[in-house]
C-alpha positions, -999 to +999 in steps of 0.1 A: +322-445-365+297-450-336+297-489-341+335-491-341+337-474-310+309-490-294+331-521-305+357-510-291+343-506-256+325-541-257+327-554-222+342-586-238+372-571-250+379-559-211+367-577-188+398-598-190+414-566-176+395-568-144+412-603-133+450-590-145+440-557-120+429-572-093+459-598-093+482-566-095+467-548-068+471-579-046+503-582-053+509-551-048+495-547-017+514-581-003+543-565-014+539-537+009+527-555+038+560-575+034+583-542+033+565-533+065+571-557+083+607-568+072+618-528+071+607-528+110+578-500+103+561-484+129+529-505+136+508-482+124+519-485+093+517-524+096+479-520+105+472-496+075+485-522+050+471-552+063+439-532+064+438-519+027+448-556+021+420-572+041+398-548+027+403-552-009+404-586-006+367-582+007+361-559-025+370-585-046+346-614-028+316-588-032+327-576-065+326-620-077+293-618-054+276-594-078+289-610-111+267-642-099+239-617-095+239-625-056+245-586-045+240-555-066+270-544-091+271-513-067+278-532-033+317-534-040+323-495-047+323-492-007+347-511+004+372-502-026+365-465-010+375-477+018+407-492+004+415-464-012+411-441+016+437-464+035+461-461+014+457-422+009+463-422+044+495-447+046+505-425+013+499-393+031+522-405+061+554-419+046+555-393+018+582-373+027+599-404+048+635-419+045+638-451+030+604-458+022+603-451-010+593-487-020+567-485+000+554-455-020+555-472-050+537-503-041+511-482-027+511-460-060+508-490-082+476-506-062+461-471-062+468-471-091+450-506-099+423-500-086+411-466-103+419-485-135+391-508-126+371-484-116+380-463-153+372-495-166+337-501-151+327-466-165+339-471-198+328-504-210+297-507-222+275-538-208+260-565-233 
């Protein structure tokens, strides 16, 4: 039983996951900074997307930079903090807001993404 589960948490069956996440959380993410900006947000709300954007997008760089063996594995759990503190915030203020509940939902689905990954990165087993 130990060596089917230690099977099934082989980092080569998941690691393809980490790619599929990290193009959803973009998406996501551009998704939102787009319904800001078309739904005539307030510009605070245009700065906390286009910095959970910005910053993810620099997650993802250091999080390729440590694959290489460039930085340490541990580098890229900062800035995805920091992502996800942004959009706690930009969750926090357009709650309970009129109209914005697409906004919500794009939000919730690259929060979402990216504690997948980070599930992910405790739960497979290196090689």
């Amino acid at each position: 039983m130990a060596h089917l589960v230690a099977a099934f948490l082989n980092a080569k069956v998941w690691w393809p996951l980490f790619p599929l996440l990290l193009l959803l959380v973009i998406i996501a993410l551009s998704a939102a900074i787009v319904s800001v900006v078309k739904g005539k947000a307030a510009k605070t709300d245009i700065v906390l997307q286009a910095l959970a954007l910005v910053c993810y997008l620099f997650t993802a760089v250091v999080a390729m930079a440590s694959e290489g063996g460039t930085l340490s594995p541990h580098v890229h759990r900062l800035p995805s903090l920091v992502t996800q503190a942004l959009l706690l915030a930009q969750l926090v203020r357009i709650w309970h807001r009129a109209g914005a509940r697409s906004l919500r939902t794009l939000n919730l689905i690259a929060w979402g993404g990216i504690l997948a990954d980070t599930a992910l990165h405790f739960l497979i087993k290196p090689e």
